[in-house]
Structures are given as structure tokens and as C-alpha cells.
C-alpha positions as CSV (number, residue, x, y, z in Angstrom):
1,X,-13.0,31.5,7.2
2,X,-16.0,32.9,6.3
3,X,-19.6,31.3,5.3
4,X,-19.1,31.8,2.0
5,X,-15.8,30.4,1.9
6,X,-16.6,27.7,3.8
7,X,-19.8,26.8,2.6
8,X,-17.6,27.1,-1.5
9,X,-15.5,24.7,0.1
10,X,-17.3,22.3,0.8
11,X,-19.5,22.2,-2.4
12,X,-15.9,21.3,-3.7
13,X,-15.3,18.4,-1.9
14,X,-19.2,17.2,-2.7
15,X,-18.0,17.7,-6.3
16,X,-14.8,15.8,-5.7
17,X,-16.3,12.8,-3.9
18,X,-18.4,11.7,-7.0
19,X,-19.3,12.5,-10.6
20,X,-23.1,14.0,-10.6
21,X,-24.4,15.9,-8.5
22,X,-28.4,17.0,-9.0
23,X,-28.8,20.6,-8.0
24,X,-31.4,20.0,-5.5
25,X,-29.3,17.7,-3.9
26,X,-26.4,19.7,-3.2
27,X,-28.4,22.4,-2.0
28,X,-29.5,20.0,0.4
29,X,-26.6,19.0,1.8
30,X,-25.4,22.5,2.3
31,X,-28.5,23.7,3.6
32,X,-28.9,26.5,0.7
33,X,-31.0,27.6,-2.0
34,X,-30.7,25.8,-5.4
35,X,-30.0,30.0,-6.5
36,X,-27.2,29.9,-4.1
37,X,-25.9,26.5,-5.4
38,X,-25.6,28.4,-8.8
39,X,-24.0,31.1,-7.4
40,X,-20.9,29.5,-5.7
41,X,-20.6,26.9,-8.7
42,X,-19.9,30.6,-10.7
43,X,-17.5,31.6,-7.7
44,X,-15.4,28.4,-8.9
45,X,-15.3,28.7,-12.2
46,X,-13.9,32.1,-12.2
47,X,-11.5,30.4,-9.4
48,X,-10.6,28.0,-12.5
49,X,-12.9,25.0,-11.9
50,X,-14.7,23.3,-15.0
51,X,-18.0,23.0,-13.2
52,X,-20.1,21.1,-16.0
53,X,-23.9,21.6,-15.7
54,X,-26.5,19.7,-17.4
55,X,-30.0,21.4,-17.9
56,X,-33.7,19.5,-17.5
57,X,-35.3,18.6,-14.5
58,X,-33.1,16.1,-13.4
59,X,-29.8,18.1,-14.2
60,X,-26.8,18.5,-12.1
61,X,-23.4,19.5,-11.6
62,X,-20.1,17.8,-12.9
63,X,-16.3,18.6,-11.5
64,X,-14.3,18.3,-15.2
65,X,-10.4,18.1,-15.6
66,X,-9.2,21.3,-16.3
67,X,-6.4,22.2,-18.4
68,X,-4.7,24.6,-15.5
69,X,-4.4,24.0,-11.5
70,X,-6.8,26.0,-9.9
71,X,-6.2,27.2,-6.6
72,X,-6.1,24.2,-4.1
73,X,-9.0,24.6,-1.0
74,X,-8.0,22.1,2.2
75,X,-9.8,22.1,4.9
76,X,-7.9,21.1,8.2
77,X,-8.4,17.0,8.1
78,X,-6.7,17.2,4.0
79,X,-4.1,20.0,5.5
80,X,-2.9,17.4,8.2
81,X,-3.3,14.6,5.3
82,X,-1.3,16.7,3.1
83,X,1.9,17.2,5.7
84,X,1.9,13.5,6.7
85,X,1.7,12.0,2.8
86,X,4.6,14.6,2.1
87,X,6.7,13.9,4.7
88,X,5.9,10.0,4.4
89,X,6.8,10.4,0.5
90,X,10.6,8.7,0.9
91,X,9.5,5.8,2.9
92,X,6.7,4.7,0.1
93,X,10.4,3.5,-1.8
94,X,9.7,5.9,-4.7
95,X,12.9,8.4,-5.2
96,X,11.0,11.7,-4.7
97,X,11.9,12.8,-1.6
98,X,13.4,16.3,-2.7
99,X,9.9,16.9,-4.9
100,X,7.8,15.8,-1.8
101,X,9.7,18.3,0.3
102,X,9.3,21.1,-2.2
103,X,5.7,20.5,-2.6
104,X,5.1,20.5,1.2
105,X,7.1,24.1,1.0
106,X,4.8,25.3,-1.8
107,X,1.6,24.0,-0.1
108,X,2.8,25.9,3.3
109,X,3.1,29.0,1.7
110,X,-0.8,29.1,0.8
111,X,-1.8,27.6,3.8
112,X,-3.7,30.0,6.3
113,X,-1.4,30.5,9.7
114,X,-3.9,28.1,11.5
115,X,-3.5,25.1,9.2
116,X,0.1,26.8,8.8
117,X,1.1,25.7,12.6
118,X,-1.0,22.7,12.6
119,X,1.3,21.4,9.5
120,X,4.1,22.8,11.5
121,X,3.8,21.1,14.6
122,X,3.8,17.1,12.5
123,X,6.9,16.1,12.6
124,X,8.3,12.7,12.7
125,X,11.2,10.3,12.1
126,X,11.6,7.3,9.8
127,X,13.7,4.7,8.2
128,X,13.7,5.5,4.2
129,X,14.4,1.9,2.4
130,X,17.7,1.7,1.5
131,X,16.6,0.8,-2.5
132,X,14.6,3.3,-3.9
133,X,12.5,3.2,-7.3
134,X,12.6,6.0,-9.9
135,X,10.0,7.5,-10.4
136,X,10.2,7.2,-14.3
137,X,10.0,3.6,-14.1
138,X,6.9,3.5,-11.9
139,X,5.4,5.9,-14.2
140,X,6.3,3.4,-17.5
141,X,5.3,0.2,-15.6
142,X,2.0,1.4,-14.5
143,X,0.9,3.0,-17.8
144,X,2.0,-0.5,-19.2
145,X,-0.2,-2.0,-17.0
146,X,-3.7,0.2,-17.7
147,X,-2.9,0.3,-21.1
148,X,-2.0,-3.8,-21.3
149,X,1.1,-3.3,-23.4
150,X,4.6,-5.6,-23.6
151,X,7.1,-4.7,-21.6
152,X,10.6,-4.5,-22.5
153,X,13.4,-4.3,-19.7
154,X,16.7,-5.0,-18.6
155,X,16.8,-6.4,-14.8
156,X,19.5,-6.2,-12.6
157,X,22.8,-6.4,-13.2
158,X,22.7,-8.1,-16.0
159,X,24.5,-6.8,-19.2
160,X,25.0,-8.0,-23.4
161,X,21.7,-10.0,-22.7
162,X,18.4,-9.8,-24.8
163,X,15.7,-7.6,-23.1
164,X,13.3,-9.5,-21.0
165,X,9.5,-9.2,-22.3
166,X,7.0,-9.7,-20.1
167,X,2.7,-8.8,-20.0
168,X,2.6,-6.6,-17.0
169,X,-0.7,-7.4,-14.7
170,X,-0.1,-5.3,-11.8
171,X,2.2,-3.1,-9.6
172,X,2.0,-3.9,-6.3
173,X,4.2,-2.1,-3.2
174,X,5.2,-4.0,-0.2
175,X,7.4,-3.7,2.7
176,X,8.8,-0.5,1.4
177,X,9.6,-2.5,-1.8
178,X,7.7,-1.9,-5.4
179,X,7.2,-5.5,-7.8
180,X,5.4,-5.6,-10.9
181,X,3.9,-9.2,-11.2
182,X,3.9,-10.1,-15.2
183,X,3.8,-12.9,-17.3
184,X,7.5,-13.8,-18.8
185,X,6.8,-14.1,-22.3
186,X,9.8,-16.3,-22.8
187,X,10.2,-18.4,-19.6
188,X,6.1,-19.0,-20.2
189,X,5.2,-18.4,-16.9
190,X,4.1,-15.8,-13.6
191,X,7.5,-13.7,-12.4
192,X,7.5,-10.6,-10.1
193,X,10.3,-8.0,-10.9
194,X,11.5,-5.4,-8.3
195,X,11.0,-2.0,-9.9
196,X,14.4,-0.5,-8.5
197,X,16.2,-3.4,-10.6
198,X,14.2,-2.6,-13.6
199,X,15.2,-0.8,-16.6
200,X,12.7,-0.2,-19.7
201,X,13.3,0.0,-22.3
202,X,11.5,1.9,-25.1
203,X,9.3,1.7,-27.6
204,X,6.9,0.0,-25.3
205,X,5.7,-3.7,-27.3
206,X,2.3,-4.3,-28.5
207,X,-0.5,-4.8,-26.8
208,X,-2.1,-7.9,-25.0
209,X,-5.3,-9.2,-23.4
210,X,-5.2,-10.2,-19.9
211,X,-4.8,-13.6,-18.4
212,X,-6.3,-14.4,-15.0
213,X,-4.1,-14.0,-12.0
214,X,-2.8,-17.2,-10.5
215,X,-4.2,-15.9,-6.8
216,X,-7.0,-14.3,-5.8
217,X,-5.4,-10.4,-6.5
218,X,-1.9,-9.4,-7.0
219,X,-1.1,-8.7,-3.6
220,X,-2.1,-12.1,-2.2
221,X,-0.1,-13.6,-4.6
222,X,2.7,-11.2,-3.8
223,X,2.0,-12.5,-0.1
224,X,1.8,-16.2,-0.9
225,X,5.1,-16.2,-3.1
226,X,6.6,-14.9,0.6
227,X,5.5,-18.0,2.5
228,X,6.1,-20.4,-0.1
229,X,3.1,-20.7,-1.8
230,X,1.2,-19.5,-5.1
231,X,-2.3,-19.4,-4.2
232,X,-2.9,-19.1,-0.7
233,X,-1.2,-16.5,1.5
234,X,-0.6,-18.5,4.2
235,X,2.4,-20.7,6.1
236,X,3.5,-23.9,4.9
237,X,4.1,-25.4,8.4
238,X,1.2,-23.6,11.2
239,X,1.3,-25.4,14.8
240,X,-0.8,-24.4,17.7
241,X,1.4,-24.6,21.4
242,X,0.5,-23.2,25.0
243,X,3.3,-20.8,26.2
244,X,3.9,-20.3,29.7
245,X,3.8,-16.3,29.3
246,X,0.7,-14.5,29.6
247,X,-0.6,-13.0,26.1
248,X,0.2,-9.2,26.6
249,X,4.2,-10.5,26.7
250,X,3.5,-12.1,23.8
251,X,1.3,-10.4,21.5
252,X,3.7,-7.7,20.1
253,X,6.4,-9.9,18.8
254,X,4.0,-12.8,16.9
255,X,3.8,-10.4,13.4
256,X,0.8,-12.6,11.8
257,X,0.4,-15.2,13.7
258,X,-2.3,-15.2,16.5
259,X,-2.4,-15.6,20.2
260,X,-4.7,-16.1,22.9
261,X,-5.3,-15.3,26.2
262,X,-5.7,-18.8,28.8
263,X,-6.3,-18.5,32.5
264,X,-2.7,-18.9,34.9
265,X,-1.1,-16.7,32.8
266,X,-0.5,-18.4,29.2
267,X,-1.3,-18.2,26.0
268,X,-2.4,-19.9,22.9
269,X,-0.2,-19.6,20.1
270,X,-0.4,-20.5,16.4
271,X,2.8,-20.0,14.2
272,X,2.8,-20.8,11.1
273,X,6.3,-21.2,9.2
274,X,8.4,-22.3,6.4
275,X,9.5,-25.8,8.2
276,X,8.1,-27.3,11.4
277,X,11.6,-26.4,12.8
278,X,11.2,-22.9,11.6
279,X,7.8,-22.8,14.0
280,X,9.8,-24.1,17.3
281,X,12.4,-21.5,16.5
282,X,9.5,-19.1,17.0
283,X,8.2,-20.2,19.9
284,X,11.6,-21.0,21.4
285,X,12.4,-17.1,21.6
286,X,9.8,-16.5,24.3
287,X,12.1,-18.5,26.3
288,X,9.3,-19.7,28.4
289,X,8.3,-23.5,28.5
290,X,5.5,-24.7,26.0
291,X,3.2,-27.5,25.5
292,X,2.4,-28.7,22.0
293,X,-0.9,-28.9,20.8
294,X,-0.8,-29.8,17.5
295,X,0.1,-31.2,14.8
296,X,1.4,-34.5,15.0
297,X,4.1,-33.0,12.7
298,X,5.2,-30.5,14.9
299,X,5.7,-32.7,18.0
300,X,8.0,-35.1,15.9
301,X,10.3,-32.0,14.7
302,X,10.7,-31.5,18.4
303,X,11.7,-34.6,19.0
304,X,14.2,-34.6,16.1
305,X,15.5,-31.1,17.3
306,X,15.7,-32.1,21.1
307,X,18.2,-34.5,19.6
308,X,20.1,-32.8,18.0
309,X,20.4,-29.7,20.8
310,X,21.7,-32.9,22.9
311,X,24.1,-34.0,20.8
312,X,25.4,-30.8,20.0
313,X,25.9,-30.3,24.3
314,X,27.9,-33.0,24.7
315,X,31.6,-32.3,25.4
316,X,33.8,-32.0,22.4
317,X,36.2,-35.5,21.8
């Protein structure tokens, strides 16, 4: 690539990475004359970038929305960006797969041979979810969400029932699964919809002013609702116990939970669960014996579920 080139490509990515940009200041970070700044910011317009300039002594440069694509300039970190997005698009649980794959064609074709075989050589394997989201409904939930407006929508399977309306807050994906979190108008409180269940309906309701989220953000509500809670996003049940396996055995199978290194080979361990039975389960699978630490809760579930392993050992009458 040459200097030119190079240099016009990264005054573009200066222009993308904030709003103003004084003239002097760009010139400095490329090393140039402010006359030279001028110069490439022409070389982009006629490309088909709205370069915005303001005059005065503290004037500067603006990158606008244009009403056309202009030519698309990657360098080689956004090339390898580009091929891993694209070829991660069906996994993100939006149905766009065959779009992803065509835009990953197209953005090949322009690529130069280098960034061409770079692109080439990422290839990689994954598990798509098996319910997928169309991509209209992401596309009217969202917008209903910026622009704080009613939703109105069929869920699941149900049919000859009333719409549901509900003020969407936020859209939220997780585990390869997409939830809007809204307030039901008619049940009168929080509910989180999967998207792939959803069906809108249109014209989209009026509009509504926000209420505050009953966690800290969406997603650690989202996260709470998973462990049982509302507010916190954190187990119901968490007890600390001393495994008799050392920590590196351990440490890839605990998810969330943590685990410590302790001299002999053993390990700290703190599970946290729905029930205190639910955190011996966990602990059981090591197959290793284990010391309780605390709580006092957790030692009495173990004494309740020794019993019951007992019992269900003896021979049948």
C-alpha cells in the first residue's frame, strides 16, 4: 500500500473514532502538514465521504452520514474482524446466516490478496442455536426500545388471544438466546420475552416514559432472574468446601463459581446454587472427598442427603 494510501487510511479511522477533529491535531497524529491534511480530506470526498469542515481558528474536521456507501478501507486488524464477525453471524441467534455469508463473499472480492489469504486462512467450527430470531423482529423491538413506544405482540404459541402490550426497556442477548425485558402493561409488572417467540404486531402503540429498571442494568437482571433472584445476580444457596483435588482439575468445570489453590493438593471451592442440595450435587461430581466449610446450612443438607443416599442403599424388601 502506498503512503498515500495508507496515510488516507488512517485519517479515516481518526475520523471514525470520534466526532471533531481540529486540523492541527490530525496533522499531528499523522505526522503531516495541516496542507496535506486538506488534501487527503479532498481524496475522500471524491471517494464518497461527507468530510464536514468548520472554518475559524479552532475549526476541524467532521465524518457525516452519507447518503451512498463509499468504498470500504480495512486495514488488516478490521479485515480479520470482518471474517470472524461474519462467520460468527449464525451463532449471535439472529437468522442471517445466508446474508452474513454473502457479505463475507462481497467484502473478499475487494479485499487486496494479502488481507485476501489472511481472511482465507480463518476458519472455524460452531454450534448455531437451534432457535433463531428474525431479524425483522430484532429490528421492530429495538426501534421500540430507542424510540420508547408500546409494543404489541403475539408470544408463542398462543392463538385467538388479545395481543400482549408491553413498554419495551431493553434487548438484551444471552447464551445464544435474544429477551426483550418490558413492563407488561396488563399483568402490571417486569416480564422478559424471547424474541424467537415473539410476533409484532403493527401499528407500533404510543409512546411512554421510562421506569427505572428493577436491577442495576438489563443484563444483571437478565442474570439474576437465572439464579432465582431480581436484584442481585447471584446464587440463592453459595457454600465454601475443601476438595481433595488440586485446583488445575478443578478449575475448568466450576462455570462461575471460584476456586482456590491450598497446599497437599486441594482446593477451595465456593458454589453457589439454587438449593443447598443443588451445591453438594456440584461438589459431589469431582468425586473426590470434601470437607465443609460453611455454612451451617450446608452441613445440615449433607446430613439430610447422607440419609437419604443410605436409605436408598439398603436392599429392596
Amino acid at each position: 500500500m502506498s503512503g498515500t494510501s495508507s496515510r488516507m487510511l488512517a485519517l479515516l479511522s481518526l475520523l471514525q473514532a470520534r466526532r471533531d477533529w481540529p486540523g492541527h491535531a490530525l496533522a499531528e497524529r499523522l505526522g503531516v502538514t495541516p496542507r496535506t491534511v486538506r488534501r487527503d480530506i479532498d481524496r475522500l470526498r471524491d471517494l464518497g465521504y461527507r468530510v464536514a469542515a468548520s472554518k475559524g481558528p479552532y475549526g476541524g474536521y467532521r465524518l457525516e452520514a452519507g447518503s451512498e456507501l463509499p468504498p470500504l478501507l480495512f486495514d488488516e486488524g478490521q479485515a480479520v474482524a470482518v471474517a470472524v464477525a461474519l462467520q460468527n453471524a449464525g451463532a449471535g441467534g439472529i437468522d442471517i446466516a445466508e446474508d452474513a455469508e454473502r457479505a463475507l463473499a462481497t467484502v473478499r472480492q475487494v479485499m487486496p490478496s494479502r488481507l485476501r489469504h489472511r481472511m482465507d486462512g480463518i476458519r472455524f467450527a460452531g454450534n448455531p442455536p437451534e432457535h433463531r430470531v428474525d431479524p425483522r423482529v430484532l429490528e421492530v423491538a429495538s426501534a421500540a426500545v430507542r424510540d420508547r413506544q408500546v409494543l404489541r405482540f403475539d408470544y408463542g404459541d398462543a392463538v385467538d388471544r388479545p395481543p400482549r402490550r408491553a413498554e419495551p426497556h431493553a434487548v438484551v442477548a444471552r447464551e445464544g438466546r435474544w429477551y426483550l425485558l418490558a413492563w407488561d402493561l396488563d399483568a402490571a409488572d417486569w416480564r422478559t420475552y424471547r424474541l424467537d417467540r415473539m410476533r409484532p404486531r403493527v401499528p407500533i402503540g404510543p409512546t411512554f416514559p421510562p421506569r427505572p429498571l428493577p436491577a442495576a442494568d438489563a443484563q444483571t437482571y437478565l442474570a439474576a432472574r437465572a439464579k432465582g433472584s431480581t436484584t442481585q445476580d447471584r446464587w440463592p444457596c453459595v457454600g465454601v468446601v475443601v476438595v481433595q483435588r488440586e485446583a488445575r482439575e478443578v478449575a475448568p468445570w466450576v462455570g462461575d463459581d471460584e476456586v482456590e489453590a491450598l497446599p497437599n493438593g486441594t482446593c477451595r471451592l465456593t458454589v453457589g446454587s439454587w438449593s443447598w442440595t443443588g451445591v453438594l450435587a456440584t461438589v459431589a461430581r469431582f468425586d473426590a472427598p470434601f470437607t465443609i466449610t460453611g455454612p451451617e446450612a450446608l452441613r445440615e443438607a449433607a446430613a439430610t442427603l447422607g440419609t437419604r443416599i443410605l436409605a436408598a442403599t439398603a436392599p429392596a424388601p
